[in-house]
Every structure is written in C-alpha cells, then in structure tokens.
KOLBA-937550 format. One record per residue (C-alpha): residue number from 1; x, z, y; residue in one letter. Coordinates in steps of 0.2 Angstrom, whole numbers, plus 5000, padded with zeros to 4 digits. Example, Ala and Ser with C-alpha at 12.3 -4.5 7.8 and 13.67 -1.06 7.14 Angstrom:
% KOLBA-937550
<num 1 east 5062 up 5039 north 4978 residuo a>;
<num 2 east 5068 up 5036 north 4995 residuo s>;
***
This chain:
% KOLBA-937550
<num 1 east 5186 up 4813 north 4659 residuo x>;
<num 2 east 5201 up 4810 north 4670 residuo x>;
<num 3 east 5198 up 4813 north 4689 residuo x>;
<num 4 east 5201 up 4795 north 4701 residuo x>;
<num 5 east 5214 up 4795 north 4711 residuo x>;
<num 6 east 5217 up 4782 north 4724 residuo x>;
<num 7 east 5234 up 4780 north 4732 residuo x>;
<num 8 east 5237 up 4771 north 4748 residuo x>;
<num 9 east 5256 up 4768 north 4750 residuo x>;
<num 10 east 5265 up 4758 north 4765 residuo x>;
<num 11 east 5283 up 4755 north 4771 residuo x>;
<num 12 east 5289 up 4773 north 4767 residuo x>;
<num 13 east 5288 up 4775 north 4749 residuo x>;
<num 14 east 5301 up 4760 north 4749 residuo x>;
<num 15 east 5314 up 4766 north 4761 residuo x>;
<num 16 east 5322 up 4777 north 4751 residuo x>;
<num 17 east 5325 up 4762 north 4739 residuo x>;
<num 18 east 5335 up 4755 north 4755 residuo x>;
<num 19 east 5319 up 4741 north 4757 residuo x>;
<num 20 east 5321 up 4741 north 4776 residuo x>;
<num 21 east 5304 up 4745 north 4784 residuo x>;
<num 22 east 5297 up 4726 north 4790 residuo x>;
<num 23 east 5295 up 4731 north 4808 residuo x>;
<num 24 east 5306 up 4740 north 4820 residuo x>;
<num 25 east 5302 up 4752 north 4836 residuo x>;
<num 26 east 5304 up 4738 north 4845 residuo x>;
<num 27 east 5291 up 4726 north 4837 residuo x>;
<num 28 east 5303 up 4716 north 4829 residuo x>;
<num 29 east 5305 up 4711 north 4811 residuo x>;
<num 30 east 5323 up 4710 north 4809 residuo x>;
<num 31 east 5327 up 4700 north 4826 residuo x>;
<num 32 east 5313 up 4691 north 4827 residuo x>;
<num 33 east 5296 up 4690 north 4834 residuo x>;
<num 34 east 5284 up 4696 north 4821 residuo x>;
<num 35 east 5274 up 4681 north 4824 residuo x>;
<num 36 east 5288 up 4669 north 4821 residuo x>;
<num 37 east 5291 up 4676 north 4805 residuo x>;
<num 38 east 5275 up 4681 north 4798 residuo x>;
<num 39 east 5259 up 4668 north 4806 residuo x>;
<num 40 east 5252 up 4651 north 4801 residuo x>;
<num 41 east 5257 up 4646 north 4820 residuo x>;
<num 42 east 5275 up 4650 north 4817 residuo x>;
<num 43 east 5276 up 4643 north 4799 residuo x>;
<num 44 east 5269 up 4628 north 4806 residuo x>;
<num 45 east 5283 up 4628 north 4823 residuo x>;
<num 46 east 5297 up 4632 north 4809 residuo x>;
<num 47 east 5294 up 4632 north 4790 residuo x>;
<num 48 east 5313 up 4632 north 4790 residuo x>;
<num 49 east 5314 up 4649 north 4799 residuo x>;
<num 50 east 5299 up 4658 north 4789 residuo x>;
<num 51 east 5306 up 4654 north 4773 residuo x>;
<num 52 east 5324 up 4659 north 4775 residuo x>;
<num 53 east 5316 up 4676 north 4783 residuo x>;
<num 54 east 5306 up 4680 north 4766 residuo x>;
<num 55 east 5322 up 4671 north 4754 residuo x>;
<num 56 east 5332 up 4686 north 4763 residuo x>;
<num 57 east 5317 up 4698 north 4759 residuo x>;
<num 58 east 5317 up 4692 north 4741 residuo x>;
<num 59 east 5336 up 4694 north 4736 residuo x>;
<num 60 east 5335 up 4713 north 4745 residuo x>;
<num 61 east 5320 up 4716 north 4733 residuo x>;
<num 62 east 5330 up 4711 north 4719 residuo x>;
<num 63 east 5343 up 4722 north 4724 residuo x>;
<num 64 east 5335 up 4738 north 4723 residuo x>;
<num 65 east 5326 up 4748 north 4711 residuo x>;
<num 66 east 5312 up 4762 north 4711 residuo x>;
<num 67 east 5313 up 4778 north 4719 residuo x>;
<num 68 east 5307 up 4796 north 4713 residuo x>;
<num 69 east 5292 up 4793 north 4721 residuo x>;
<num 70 east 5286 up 4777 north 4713 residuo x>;
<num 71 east 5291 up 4787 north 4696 residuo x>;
<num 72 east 5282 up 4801 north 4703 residuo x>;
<num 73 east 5266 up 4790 north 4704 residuo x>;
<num 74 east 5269 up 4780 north 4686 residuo x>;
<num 75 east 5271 up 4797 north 4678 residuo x>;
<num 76 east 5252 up 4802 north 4685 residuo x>;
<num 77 east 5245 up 4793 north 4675 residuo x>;
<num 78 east 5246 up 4803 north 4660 residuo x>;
<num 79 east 5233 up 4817 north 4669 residuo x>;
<num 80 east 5224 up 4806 north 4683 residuo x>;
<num 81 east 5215 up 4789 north 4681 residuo x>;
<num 82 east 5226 up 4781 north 4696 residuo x>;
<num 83 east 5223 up 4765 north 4706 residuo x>;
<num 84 east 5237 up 4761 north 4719 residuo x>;
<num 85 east 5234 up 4752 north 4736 residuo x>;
<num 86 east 5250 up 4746 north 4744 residuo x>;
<num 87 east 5253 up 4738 north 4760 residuo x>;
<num 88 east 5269 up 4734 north 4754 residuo x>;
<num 89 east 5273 up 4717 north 4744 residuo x>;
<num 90 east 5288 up 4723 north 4737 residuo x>;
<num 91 east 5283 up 4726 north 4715 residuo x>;
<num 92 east 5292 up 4743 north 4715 residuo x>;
<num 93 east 5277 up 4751 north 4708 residuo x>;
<num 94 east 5275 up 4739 north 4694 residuo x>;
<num 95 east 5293 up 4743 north 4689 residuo x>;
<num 96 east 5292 up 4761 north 4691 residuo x>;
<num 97 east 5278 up 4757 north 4678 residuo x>;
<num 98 east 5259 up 4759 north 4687 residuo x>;
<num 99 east 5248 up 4749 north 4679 residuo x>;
<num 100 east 5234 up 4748 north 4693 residuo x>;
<num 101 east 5243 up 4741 north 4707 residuo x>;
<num 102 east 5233 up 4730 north 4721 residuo x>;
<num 103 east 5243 up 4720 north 4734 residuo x>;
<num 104 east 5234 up 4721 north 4750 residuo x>;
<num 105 east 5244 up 4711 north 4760 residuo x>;
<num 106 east 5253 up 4700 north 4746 residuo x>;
<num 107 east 5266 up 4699 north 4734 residuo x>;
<num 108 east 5284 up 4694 north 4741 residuo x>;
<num 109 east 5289 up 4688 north 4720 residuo x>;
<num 110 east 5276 up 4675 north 4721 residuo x>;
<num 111 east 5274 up 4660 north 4732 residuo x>;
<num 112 east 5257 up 4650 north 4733 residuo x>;
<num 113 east 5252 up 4630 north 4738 residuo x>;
<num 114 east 5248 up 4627 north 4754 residuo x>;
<num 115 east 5235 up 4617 north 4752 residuo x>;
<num 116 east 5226 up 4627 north 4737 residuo x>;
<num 117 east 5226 up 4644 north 4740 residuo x>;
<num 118 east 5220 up 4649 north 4723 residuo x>;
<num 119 east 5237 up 4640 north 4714 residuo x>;
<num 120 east 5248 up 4654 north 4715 residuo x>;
<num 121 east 5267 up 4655 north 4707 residuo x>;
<num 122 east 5277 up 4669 north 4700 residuo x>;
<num 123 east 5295 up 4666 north 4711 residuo x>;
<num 124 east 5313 up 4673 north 4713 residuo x>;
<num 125 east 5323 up 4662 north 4720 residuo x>;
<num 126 east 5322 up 4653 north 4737 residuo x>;
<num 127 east 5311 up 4645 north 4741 residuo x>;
<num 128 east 5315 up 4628 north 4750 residuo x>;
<num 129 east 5308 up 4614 north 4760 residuo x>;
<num 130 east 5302 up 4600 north 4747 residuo x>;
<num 131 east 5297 up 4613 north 4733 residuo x>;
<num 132 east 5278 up 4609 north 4729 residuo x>;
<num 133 east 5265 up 4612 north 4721 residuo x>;
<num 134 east 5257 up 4603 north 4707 residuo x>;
<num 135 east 5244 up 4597 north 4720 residuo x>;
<num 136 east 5261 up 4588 north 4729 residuo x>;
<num 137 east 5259 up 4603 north 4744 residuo x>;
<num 138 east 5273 up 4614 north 4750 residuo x>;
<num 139 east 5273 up 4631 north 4746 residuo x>;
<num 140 east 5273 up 4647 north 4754 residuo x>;
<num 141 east 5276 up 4665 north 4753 residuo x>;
<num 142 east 5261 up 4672 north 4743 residuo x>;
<num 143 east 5261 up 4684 north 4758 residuo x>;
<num 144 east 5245 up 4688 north 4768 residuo x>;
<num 145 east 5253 up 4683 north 4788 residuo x>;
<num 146 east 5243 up 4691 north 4804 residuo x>;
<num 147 east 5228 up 4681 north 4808 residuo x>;
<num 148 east 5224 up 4675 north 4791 residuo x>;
<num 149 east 5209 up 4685 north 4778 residuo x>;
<num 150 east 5214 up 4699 north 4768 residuo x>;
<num 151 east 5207 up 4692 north 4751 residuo x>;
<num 152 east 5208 up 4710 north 4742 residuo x>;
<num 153 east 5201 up 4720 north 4754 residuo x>;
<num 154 east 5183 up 4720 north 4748 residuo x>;
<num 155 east 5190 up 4725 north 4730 residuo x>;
<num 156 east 5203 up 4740 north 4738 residuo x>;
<num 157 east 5185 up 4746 north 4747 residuo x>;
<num 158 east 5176 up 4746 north 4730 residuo x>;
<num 159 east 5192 up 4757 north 4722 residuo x>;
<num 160 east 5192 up 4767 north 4736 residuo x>;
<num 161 east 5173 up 4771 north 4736 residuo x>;
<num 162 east 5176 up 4779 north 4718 residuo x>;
<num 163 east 5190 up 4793 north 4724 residuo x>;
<num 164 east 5189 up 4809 north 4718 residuo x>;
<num 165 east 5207 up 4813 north 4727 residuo x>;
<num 166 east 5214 up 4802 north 4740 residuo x>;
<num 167 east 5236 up 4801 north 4742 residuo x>;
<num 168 east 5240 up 4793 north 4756 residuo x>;
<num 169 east 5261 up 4788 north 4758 residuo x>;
<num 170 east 5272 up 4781 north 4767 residuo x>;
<num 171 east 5260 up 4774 north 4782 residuo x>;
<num 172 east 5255 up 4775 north 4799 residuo x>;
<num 173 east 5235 up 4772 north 4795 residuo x>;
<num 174 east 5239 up 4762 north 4812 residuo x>;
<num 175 east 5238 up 4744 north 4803 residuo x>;
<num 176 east 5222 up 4737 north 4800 residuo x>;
<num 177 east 5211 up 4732 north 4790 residuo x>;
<num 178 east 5220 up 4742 north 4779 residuo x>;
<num 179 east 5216 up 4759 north 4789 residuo x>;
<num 180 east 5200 up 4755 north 4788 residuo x>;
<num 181 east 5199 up 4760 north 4768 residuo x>;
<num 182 east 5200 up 4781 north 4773 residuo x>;
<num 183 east 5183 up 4779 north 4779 residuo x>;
<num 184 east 5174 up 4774 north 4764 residuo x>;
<num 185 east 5178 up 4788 north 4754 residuo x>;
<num 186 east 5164 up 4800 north 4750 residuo x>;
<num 187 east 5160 up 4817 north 4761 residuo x>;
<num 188 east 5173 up 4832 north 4756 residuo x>;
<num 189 east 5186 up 4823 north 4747 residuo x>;
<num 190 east 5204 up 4829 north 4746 residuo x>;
<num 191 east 5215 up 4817 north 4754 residuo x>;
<num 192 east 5232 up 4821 north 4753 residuo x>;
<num 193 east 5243 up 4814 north 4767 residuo x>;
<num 194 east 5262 up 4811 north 4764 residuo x>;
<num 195 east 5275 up 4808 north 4777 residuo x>;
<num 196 east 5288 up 4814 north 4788 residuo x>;
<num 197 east 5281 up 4810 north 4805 residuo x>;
<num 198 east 5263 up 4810 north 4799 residuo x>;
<num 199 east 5254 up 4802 north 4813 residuo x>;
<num 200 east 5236 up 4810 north 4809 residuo x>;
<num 201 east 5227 up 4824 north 4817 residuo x>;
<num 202 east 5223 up 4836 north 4804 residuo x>;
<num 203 east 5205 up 4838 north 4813 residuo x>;
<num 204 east 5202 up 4819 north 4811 residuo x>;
<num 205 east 5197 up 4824 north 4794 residuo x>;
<num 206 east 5188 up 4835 north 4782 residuo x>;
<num 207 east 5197 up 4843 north 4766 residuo x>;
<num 208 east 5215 up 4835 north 4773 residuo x>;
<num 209 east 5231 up 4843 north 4767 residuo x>;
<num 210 east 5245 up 4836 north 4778 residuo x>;
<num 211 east 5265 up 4835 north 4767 residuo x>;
<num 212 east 5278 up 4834 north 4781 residuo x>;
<num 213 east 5292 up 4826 north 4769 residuo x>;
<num 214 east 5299 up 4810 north 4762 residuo x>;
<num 215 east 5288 up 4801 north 4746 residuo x>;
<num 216 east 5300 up 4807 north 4735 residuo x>;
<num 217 east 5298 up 4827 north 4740 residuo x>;
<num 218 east 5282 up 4826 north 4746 residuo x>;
<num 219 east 5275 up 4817 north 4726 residuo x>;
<num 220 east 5286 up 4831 north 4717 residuo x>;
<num 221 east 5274 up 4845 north 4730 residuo x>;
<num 222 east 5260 up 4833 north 4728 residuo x>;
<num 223 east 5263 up 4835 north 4710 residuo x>;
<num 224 east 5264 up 4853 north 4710 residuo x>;
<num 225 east 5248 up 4855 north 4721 residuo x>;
<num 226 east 5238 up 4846 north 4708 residuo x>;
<num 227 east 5242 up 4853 north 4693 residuo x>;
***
C-alpha cells in the first residue's frame, strides 16, 4: 500500500514559472492595496479595477508553463499516494499532471456568480462588466478574497489528518487559515520543508527536515531523500 503524502505548496513553487508572487515586501499586490484588489469591499468600490487586476493575472498564467518542481510532484505519484494543497490559484499542478489537487484559496481559470456561489464557470478570457450568470448576476473571480470563508478548508484538514509524510513548498506558513493545517497532522510525522528563506524554527516541530533551496532543487533532494 502506497504511503500518503500531503503537499502544501504556495507562491514559490510558481516563481520559477515567472508567475510573480501576488504580494510584495511592501504589502502591495502589483501597485495596489491588497484590499483593493482582493476584498468584497473593494470589488464593491471598483469592480472595474478588481477585474482588470485578475484579467492581467489570467493572460500571465496563460503564458507560462510548469516548472521541474510541479513535474517533480506529478511524477510522485507513481510511489506515493499524493494529495496536493496549494495556496496558489494558478493550475500548474494540473498541467504538470497531479491528479489530487485542492484550491484552497480559489482557481484564477474559473469565475463564479455573484449572487449563487455554488454556479461556478470554467474561464480564460476577461472577464468584463455585463458578463452574467445564468441567474442574470455578474460574475467574479472564483477567487477566495480576504475576509470571506475558505470553503475547502474543512476537506484540506481531513487530507491532512491522513499524512504519513508532510512537503511543504514554497510558503511562508505565515498566511492563515492555511497555516493552520500543520497542526493537525499526527505525533512524529516527517514534514519536509522546502524553501530558500525558510522562515520556520526547526524546534517548532518534531521529525522536521529543513531544504534551504528553490522547489525545483529542493523536489529533486526531496526525491532523493525519499527513495
């Protein structure tokens, strides 16, 4: 039987694919105020605005492909049973080819009704003011905006609670809910944390092996340990 593993990935499995990390040093999402862009408050003040941000989003996602790491992942699951957690609503995992991929925080390739939050599109162009649903409501970026429920949550925690191995990539573990899921796994297991900056203290946790390197070095050593 194939040991479970549960990968938590964020911003920095898709920076070497040239996807810009959303947030800067200074807080801001490419110029603007992340609550501008990425709230109900500010889609209300200026749909206009919040739409042209993710359109821009969209066509850079379209632009780029898969990076080793993503590969690195896909490729796993000939030895692991592998469920992957990302932050990120990029579908770069899809199209490196995992097959157990939950959104966390939304899908930037969908869009959803504002008024029925169950009635949700597959999308790749712009979305403009006027397009609406088939309940006459505008739509949205199926995105999950500060503020607002993470609807998965409750499923990534049950995943979690199953790990044999834990990977995390590519994250601060500063962003929460999502955080959060690192303490649900059981007593003793591994966890595997990859990133060039990692900002975890290595005491913080038991059985914690700490990969100072990018996703895509860090999944080939990753790799290597496991095997």
């Amino acid at each position: 039987m194939k040991k479970r593993l549960v990968v938590l990935t964020g911003a920095g499995i898709s920076a070497e694919s040239g996807l810009k990390t959303f947030r800067d040093a200074d807080g801001l999402w490419e110029g603007h105020d992340i609550y501008e862009v990425a709230s109900p408050q500010g889609f209300r003040a200026n749909p206009e605005l919040v739409l042209d941000f993710y359109n821009q989003r969209r066509k850079q996602l379209l632009e780029v492909a898969p990076n080793k790491a993503h590969l690195n992942l896909a490729d796993l699951e000939s030895t692991f049973d592998i469920d992957i957690i990302t932050q990120n609503v990029d579908d770069l995992h899809e199209r490196a080819g995992s097959t157990n991929v939950l959104h966390l925080h939304g899908e930037l390739l969908k869009v959803r009704s504002t008024k029925n939050e169950n009635l949700i599109y597959p999308w790749k162009k712009d979305i403009l003011l006027g397009d609406l649903c088939e309940e006459n409501a505008q739509l949205r970026p199926h995105i999950v905006w500060f503020g607002e429920d993470v609807p998965l949550l409750e499923k990534a925690v049950e995943i979690t609670l199953q790990a044999d191995i834990l990977v995390i990539i590519g994250t601060s573990m500063q962003v929460y809910p999502a955080a959060s899921l690192v303490d649900y796994i059981t007593f003793n297991t591994p966890i595997y944390f990859i990133d060039p900056n990692p900002a975890v203290n290595k005491n913080a946790f038991n059985n914690l092996t700490i990969i100072k390197d990018v996703a895509s070095i860090g999944t080939d050593i990753l790799i290597s340990m496991l095997e």
